[in-house]
DOROKE-134242 format. One record per residue: residue number from 1; x, y, z of N, C-alpha, C in turn. Coordinates in steps of 0.05 Angstrom, whole numbers, plus 32768, in hexadecimal, padded with zeros to 4 digits. Example, Ala and Ser with C-alpha at 12.3 -4.5 7.8 and 13.67 -1.06 7.14 Angstrom:
DOROKE-134242
   n  nc1  nc2  nc3 cac1 cac2 cac3  cc1  cc2  cc3
   1 8108 7F8E 809C 80F6 7FA6 809C 8108 7FBE 809C
   2 8101 7FD3 808E 8111 7FEB 808F 8102 8001 809D
This chain:
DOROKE-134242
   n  nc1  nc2  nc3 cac1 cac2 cac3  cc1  cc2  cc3
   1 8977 8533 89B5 8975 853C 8999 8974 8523 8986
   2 895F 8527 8975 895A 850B 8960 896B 8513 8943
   3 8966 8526 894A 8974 8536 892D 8978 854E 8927
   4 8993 8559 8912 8991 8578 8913 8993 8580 88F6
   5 8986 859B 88F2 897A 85A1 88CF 898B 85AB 88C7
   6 89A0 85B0 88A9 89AD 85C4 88AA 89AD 85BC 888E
   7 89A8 85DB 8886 89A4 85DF 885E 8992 85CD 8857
   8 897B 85C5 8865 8965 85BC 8859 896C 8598 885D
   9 897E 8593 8872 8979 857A 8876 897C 8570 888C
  10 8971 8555 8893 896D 8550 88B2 8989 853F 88B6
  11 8993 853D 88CA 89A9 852F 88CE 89A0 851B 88EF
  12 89A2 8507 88EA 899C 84F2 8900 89AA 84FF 8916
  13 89AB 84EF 892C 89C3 84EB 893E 89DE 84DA 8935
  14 89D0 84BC 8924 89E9 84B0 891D 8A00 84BD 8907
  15 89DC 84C5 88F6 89FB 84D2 88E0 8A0D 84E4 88E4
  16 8A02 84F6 8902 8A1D 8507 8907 8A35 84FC 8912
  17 8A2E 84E2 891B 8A45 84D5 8928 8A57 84CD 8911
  18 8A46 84C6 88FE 8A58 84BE 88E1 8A6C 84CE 88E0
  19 8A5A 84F1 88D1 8A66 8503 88D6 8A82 84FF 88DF
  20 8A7B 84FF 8901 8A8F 8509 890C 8AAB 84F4 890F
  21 8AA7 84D7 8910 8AB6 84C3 88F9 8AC4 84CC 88EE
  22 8AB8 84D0 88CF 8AC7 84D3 88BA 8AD9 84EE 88C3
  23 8AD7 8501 88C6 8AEC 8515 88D1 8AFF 8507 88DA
  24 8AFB 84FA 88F3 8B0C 84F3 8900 8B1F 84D8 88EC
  25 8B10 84C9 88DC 8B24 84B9 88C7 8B36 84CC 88B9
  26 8B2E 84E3 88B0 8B41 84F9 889F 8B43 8511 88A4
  27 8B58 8509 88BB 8B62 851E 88C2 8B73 8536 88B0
  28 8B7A 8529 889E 8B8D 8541 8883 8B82 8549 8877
  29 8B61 8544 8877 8B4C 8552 885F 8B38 8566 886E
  30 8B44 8579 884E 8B34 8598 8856 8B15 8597 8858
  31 8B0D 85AD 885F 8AF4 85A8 8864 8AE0 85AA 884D
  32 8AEA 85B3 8837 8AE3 85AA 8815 8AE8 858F 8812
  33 8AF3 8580 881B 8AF3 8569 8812 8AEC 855A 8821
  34 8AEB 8561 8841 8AD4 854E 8859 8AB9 855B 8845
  35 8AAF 8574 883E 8A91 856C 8830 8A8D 855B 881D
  36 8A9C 8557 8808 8A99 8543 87FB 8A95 8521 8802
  37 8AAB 851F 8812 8A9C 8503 8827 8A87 8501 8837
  38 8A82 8518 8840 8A63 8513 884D 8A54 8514 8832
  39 8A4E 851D 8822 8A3E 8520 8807 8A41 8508 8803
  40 8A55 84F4 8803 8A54 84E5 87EB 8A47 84CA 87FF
  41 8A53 84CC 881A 8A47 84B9 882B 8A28 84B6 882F
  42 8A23 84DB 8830 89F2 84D6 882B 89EF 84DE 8816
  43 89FB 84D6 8800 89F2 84D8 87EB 89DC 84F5 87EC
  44 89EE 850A 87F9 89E1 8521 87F0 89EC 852C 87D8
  45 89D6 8537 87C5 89DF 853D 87AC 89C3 854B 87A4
  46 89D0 855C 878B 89C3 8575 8784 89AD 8563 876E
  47 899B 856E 8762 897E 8561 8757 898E 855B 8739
  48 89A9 8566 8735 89BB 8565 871A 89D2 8547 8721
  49 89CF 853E 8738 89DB 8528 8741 8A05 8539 874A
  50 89FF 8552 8747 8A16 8553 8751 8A16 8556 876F
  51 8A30 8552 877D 8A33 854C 87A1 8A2A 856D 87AB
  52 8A15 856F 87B8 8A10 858B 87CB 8A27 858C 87DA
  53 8A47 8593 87D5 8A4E 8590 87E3 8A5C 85AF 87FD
  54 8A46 85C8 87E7 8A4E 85D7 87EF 8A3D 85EA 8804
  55 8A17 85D8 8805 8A0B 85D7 8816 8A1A 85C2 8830
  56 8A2A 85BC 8829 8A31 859F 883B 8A49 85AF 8850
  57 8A58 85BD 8844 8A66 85CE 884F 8A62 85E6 885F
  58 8A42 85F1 8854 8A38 8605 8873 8A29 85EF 887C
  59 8A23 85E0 8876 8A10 85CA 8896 8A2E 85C2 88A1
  60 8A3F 85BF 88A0 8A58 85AF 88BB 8A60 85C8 88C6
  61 8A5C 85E1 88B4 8A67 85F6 88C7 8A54 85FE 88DB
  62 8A36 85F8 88D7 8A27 8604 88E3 8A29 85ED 8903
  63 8A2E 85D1 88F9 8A2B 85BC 890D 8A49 85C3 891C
  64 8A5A 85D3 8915 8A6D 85D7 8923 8A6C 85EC 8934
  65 8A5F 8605 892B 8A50 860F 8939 8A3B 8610 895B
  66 8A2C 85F9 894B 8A21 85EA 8965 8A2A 85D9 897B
  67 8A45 85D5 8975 8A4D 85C0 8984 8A4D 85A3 897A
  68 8A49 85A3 8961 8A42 8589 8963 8A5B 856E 894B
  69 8A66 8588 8944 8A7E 857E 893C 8A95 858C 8937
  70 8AB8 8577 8934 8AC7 858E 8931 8AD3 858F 8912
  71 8AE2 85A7 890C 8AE5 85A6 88EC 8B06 85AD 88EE
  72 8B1B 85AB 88E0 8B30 85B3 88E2 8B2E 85D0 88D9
  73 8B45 85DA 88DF 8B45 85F5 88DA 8B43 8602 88BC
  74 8B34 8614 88A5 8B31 861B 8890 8B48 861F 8888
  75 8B52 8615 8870 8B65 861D 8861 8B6F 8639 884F
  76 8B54 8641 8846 8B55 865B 8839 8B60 8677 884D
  77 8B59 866D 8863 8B67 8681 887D 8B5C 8696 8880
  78 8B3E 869A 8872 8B29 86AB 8873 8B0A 86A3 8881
  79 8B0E 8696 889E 8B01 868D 88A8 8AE5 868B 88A0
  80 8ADD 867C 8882 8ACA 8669 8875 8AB1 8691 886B
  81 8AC7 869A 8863 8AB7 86AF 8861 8AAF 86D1 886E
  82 8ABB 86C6 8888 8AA8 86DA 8898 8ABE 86F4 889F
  83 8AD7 86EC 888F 8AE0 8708 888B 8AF2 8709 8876
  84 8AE4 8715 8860 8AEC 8712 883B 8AFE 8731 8839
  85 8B1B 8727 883E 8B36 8734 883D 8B3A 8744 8822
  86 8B37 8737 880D 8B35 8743 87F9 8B33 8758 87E7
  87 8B4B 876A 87E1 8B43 8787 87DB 8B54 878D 87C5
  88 8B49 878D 87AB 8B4E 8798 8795 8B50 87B2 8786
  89 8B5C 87BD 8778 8B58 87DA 8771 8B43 87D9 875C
  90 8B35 87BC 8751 8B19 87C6 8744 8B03 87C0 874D
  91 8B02 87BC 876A 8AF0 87BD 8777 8AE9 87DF 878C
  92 8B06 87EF 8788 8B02 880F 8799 8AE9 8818 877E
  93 8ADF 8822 87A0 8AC8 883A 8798 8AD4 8848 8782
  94 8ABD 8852 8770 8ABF 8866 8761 8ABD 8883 875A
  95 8AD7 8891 875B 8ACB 88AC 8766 8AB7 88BA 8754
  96 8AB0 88B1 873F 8AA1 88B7 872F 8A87 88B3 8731
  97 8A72 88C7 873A 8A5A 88B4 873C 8A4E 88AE 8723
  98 8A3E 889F 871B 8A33 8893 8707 8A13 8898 8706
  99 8A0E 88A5 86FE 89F7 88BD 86FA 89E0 88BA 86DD
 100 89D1 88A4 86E3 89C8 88A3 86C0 89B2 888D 86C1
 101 8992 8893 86BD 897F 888A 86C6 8980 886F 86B3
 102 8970 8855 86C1 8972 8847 86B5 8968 8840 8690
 103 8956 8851 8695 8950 884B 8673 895E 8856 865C
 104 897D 8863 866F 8988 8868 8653 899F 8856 8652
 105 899E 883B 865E 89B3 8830 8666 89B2 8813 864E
 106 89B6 8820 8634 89B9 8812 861F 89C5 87EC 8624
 107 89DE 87F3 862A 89EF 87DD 862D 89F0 87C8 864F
 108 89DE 87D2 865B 89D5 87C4 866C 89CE 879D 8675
 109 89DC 8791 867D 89E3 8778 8681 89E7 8765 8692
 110 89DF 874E 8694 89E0 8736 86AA 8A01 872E 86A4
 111 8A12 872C 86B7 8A29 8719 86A6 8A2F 8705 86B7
 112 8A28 86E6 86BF 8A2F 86DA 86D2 8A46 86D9 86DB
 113 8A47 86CD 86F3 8A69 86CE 86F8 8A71 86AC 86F7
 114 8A82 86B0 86E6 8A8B 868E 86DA 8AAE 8692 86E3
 115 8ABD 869B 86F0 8AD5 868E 86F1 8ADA 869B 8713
 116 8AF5 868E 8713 8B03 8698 8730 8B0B 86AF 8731
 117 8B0A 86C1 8727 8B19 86DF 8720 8AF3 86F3 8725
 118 8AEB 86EB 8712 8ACB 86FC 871E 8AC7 86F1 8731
 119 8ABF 86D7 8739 8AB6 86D9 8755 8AC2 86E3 8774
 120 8AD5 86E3 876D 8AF3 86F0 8786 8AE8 8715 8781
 121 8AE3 871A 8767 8ADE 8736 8765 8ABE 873E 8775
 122 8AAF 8727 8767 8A8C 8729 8777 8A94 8726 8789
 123 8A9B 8718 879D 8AA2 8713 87BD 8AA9 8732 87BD
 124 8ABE 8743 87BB 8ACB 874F 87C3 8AB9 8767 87C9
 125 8A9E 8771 87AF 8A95 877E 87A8 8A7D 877F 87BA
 126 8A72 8765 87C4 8A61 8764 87E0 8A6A 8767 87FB
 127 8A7B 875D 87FD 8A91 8760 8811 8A99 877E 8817
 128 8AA1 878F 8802 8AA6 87B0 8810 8A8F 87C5 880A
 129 8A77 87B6 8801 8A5A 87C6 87F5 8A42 87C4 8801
 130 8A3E 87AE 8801 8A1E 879E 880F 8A24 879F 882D
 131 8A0C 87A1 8834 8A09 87A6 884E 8A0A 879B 8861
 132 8A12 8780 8855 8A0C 875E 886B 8A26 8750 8864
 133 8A40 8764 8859 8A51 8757 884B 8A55 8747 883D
 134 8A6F 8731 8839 8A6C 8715 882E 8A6D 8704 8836
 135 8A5A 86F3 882F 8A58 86D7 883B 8A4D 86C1 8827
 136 8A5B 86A7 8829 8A4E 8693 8811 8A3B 868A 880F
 137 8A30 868F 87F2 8A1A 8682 87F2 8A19 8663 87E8
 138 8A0E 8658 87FC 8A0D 8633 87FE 89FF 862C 87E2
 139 8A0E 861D 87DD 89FB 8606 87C9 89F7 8613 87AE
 140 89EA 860C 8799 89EA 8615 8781 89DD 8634 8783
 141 89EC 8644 876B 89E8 8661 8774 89EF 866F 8755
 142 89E5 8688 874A 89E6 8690 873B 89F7 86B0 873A
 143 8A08 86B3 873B 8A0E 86D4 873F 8A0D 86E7 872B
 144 8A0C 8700 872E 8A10 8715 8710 8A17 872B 8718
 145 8A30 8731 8708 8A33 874E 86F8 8A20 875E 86ED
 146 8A15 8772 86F8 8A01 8781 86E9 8A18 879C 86D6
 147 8A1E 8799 86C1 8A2E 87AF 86B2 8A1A 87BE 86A2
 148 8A2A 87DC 869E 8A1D 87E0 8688 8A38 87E9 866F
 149 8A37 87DC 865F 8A55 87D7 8654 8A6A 87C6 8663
 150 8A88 87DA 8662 8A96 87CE 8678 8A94 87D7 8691
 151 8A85 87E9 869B 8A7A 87F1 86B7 8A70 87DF 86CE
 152 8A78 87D0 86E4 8A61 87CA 86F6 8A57 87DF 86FF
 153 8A34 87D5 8705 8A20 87E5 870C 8A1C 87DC 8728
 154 8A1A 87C2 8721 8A06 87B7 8739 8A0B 8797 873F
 155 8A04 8789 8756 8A0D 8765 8758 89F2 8760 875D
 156 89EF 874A 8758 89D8 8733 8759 89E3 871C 8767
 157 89D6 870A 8779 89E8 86F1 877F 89C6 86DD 877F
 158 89C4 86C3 8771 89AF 86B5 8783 89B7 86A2 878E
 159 89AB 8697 879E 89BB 867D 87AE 8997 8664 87B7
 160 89A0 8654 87C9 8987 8645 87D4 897C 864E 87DD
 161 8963 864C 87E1 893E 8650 87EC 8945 8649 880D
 162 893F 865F 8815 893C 8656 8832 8927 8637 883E
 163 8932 8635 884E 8926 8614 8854 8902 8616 8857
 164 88FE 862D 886B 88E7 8625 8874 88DA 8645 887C
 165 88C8 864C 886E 88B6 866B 8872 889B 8668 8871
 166 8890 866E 8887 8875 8664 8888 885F 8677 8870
 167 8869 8697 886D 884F 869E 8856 8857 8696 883F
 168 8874 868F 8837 8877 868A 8822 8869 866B 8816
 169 8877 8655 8830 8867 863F 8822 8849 8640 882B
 170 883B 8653 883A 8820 864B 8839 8818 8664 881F
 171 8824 866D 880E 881A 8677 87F4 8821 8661 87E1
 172 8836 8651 87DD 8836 8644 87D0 882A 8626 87CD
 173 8823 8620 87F0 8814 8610 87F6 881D 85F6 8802
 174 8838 85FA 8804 8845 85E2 8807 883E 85CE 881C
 175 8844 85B4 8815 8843 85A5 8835 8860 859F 883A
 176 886C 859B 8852 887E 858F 8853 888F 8582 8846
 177 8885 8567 883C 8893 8555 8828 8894 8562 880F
 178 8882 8574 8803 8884 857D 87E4 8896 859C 87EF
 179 88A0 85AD 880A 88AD 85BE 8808 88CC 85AA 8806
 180 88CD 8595 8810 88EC 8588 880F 88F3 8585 87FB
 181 88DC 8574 87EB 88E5 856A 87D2 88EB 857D 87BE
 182 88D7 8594 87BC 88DE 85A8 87A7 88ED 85C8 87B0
 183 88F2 85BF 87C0 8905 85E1 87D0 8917 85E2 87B6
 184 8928 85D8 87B1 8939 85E0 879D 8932 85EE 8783
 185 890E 85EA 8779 890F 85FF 8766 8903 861A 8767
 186 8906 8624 878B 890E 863D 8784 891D 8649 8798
 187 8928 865F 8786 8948 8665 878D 8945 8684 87A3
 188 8957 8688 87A7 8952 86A3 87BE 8969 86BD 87AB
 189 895E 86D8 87A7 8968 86ED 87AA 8978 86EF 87C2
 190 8999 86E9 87C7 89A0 86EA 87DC 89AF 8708 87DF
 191 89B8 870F 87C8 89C7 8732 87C6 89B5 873A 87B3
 192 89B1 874B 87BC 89B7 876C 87A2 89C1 877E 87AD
 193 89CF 8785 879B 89EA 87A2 87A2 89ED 87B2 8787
 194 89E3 87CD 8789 89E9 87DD 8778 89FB 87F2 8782
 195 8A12 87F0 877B 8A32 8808 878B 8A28 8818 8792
 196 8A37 8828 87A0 8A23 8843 87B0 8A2A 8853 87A0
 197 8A3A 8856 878E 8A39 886F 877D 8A32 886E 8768
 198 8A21 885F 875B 8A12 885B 874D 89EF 8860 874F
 199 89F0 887D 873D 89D0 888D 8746 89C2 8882 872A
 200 89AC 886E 872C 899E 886C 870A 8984 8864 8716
 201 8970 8876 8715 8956 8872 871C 8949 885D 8700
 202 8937 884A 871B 8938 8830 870D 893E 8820 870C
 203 895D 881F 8713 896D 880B 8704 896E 87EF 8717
 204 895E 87F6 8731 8962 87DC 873F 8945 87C3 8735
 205 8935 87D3 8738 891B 87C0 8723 891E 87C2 8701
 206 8932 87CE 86FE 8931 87C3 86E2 894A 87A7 86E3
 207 895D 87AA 86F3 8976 8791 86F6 8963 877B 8702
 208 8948 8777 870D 8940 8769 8720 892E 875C 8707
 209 892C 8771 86F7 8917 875F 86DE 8922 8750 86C7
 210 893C 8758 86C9 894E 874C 86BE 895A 872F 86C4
 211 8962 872D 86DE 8969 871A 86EB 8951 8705 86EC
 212 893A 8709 86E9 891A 86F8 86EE 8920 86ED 86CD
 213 891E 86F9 86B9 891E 86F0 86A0 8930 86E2 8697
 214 8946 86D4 86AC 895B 86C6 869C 896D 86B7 86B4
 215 8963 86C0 86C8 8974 86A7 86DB 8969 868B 86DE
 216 8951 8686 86D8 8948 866B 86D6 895B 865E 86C1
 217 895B 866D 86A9 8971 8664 8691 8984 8665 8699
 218 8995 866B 86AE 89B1 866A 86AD 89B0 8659 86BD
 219 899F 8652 86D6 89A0 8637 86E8 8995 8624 86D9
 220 898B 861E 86CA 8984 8606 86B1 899D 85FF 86AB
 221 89AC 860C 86A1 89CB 860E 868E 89E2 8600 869E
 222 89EC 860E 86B5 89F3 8605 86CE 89E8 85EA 86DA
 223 89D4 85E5 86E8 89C9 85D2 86F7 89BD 85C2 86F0
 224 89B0 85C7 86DC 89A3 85AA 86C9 8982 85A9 86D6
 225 8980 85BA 86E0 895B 85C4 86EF 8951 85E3 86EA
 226 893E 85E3 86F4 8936 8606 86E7 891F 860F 8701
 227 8932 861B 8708 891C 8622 8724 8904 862F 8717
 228 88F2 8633 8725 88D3 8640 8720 88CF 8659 8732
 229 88DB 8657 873A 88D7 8674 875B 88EA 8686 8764
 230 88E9 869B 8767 8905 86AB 8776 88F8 86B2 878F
 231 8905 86B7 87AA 88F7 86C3 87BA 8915 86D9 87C1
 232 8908 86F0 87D3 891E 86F5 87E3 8912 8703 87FC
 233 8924 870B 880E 891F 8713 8829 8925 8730 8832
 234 8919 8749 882D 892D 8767 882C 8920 8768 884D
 235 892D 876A 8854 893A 877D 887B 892C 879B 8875
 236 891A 8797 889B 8904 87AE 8894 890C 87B9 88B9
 237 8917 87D5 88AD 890A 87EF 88AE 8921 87F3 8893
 238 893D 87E6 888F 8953 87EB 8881 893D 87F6 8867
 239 8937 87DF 885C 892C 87E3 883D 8908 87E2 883C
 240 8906 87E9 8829 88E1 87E7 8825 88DE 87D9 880F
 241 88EE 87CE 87F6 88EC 87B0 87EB 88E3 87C9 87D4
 242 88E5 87E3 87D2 88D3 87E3 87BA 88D5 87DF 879B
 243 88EB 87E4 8796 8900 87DB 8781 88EC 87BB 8777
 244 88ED 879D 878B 88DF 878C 877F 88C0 8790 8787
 245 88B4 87A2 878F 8897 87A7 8788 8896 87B1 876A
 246 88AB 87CE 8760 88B0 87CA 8749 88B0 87BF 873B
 247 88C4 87A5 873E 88BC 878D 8725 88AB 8777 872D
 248 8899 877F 8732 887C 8770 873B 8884 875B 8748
 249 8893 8759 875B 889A 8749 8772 8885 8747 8781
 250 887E 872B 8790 8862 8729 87A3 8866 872B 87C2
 251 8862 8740 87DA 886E 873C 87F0 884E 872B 87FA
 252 8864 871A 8802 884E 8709 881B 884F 8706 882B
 253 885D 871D 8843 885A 8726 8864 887B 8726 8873
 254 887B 8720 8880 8891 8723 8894 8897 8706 889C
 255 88B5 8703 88A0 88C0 86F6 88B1 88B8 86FB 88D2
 256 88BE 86E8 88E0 88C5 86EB 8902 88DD 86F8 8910
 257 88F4 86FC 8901 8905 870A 8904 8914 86F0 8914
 258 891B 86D7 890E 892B 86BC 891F 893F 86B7 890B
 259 893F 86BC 88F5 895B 86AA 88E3 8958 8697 88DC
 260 895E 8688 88C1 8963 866C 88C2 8971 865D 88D0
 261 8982 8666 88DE 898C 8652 88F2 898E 8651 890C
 262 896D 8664 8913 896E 8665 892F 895B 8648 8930
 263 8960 8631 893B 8950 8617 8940 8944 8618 895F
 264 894F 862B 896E 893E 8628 8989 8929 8648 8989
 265 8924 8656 8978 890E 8663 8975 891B 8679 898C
 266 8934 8683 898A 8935 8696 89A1 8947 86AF 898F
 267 8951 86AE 8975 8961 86C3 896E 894B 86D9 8969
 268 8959 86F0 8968 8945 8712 8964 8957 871D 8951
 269 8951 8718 8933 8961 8729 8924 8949 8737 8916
 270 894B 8746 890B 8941 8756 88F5 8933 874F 88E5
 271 8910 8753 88E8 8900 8748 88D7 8906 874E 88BE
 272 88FA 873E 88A9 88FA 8744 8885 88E3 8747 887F
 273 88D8 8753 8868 88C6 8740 8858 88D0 872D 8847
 274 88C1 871C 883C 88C0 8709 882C 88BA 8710 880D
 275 88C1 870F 87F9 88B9 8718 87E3 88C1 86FD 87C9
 276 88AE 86FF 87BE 88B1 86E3 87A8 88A7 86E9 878B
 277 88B6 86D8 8778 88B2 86E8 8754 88AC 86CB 874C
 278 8898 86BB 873F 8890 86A6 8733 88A9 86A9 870E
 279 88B7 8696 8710 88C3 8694 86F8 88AF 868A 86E0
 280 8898 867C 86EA 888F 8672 86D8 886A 866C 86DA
 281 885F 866D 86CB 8843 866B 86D4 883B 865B 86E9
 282 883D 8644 86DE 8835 8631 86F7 8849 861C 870B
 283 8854 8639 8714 8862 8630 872D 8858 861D 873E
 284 8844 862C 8752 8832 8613 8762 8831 85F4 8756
 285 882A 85F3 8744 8821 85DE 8732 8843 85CC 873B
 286 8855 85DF 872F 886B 85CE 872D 887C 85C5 874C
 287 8879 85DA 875D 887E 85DF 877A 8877 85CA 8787
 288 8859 85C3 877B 8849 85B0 878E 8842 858E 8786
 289 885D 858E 8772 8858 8576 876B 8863 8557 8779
């Protein structure tokens, strides 16, 4: 092995030895704060100059994964996600269903999630709703409250662009070096979740046209960049994507059904399509610079 990829970056042989080094120099440091030493040692950092340090944190889990390094045990005591304990009485179902088509949904709204109290609630809310549960999304990420008033309706989450899709960059055209360099400006639809008791015809392409018209502005605000692209990936026989054909979403074929982190070309999960929303006219233009 010359090298292994993870969240969009190549890691030598030596530098995992670094890696695995520095662990071994600090031993009393959590694994939030071993990412920040590897960040700060390759000067990995976000296009805003702050430390990726939270892409940095699923690449050691994933290299731990592999074998290829060890991590001390998670502190949070919710093993890095993969089972979100968490259960609130304003996250129980509602026995009320919520019955009311979208166009009469006056007070209808994006509300990001900006503190530790909503996001523990968003976690919670994917975690006993969505179908893939909860799990973190790496690296810079945008989430939303879809309300209408004080009501949740619905969640939004975006997170990073998958590394590498062959219709997507051969629509956008990419080569190699211009998909590395500019992956970061565009972002991935990683959730949508509208509660299950919530009946409003519409209301998922109208939240989806919503979220197109103003998340570039809220990752400008945040990150100090403005992505150009959204893509996302809906799971097929589950869904038929039509909701973003609705909001003039572009599908451009199918996945292989391998995962981003199958690297030996042998996993069999569940094909998607691919589906992508240009934020801005001349994406390409900017994509491919």
């Amino acid at each position: 092995m010359n090298s292994a990829r993870y969240c969009g970056r190549d890691f030598s042989v030596t530098e995992l030895r670094s890696i695995k080094r520095l662990i071994a120099d600090n031993p009393e440091s959590s694994r939030a704060a071993l990412s920040k030493l590897v960040c700060d040692m390759f000067s990995w950092r976000r296009p805003d100059g702050r430390l990726k340090d939270m892409s940095c944190r699923v690449a050691m889990l994933r290299m731990k994964n592999d074998g290829l390094i060890h991590l001390p045990p998670p502190r949070n005591g919710n093993n890095n996600g993969k089972c979100y304990l968490r259960r609130t009485p304003q996250a129980q179902p509602d026995p009320v269903p919520f019955i009311t088509p979208a166009h009469s949904l006056t007070n209808l709204c994006l509300q990001p999630v900006s503190d530790r109290n909503q996001s523990h609630l968003w976690n919670e809310y994917i975690d006993r709703y969505h179908y893939l549960g909860y799990q973190p999304l790496p690296g810079a990420q945008m989430r939303y409250f879809v309300r209408n008033g004080n009501r949740i309706l619905a969640l939004m989450g975006f997170g990073s662009a998958a590394w590498k899709t062959a219709p997507r960059d051969q629509f956008i055209g990419w080569t190699k070096e211009q998909r590395k360099r500019q992956l970061h400006l565009l972002i991935n639809n990683a959730r949508f979740l509208i509660l299950p008791w919530v009946r409003s015809k519409n209301l998922a392409s109208k939240i989806l046209a919503m979220a197109t018209r103003r998340v570039a502005d809220d990752w400008q605000k945040r990150y100090n960049y403005r992505p150009v692209m959204a893509e996302t990936f809906v799971e097929i026989p589950r869904f038929s994507g039509t909701c973003y054909k609705a909001a003039n979403w572009i599908c451009l074929g199918e996945t292989k059904g391998r995962g981003k982190l199958d690297r030996l070309h042998k996993a069999r999960l569940p094909k998607k399509t691919i589906w992508i929303y240009p934020l801005v006219r001349n994406y390409r233009k900017l994509l491919c610079e």
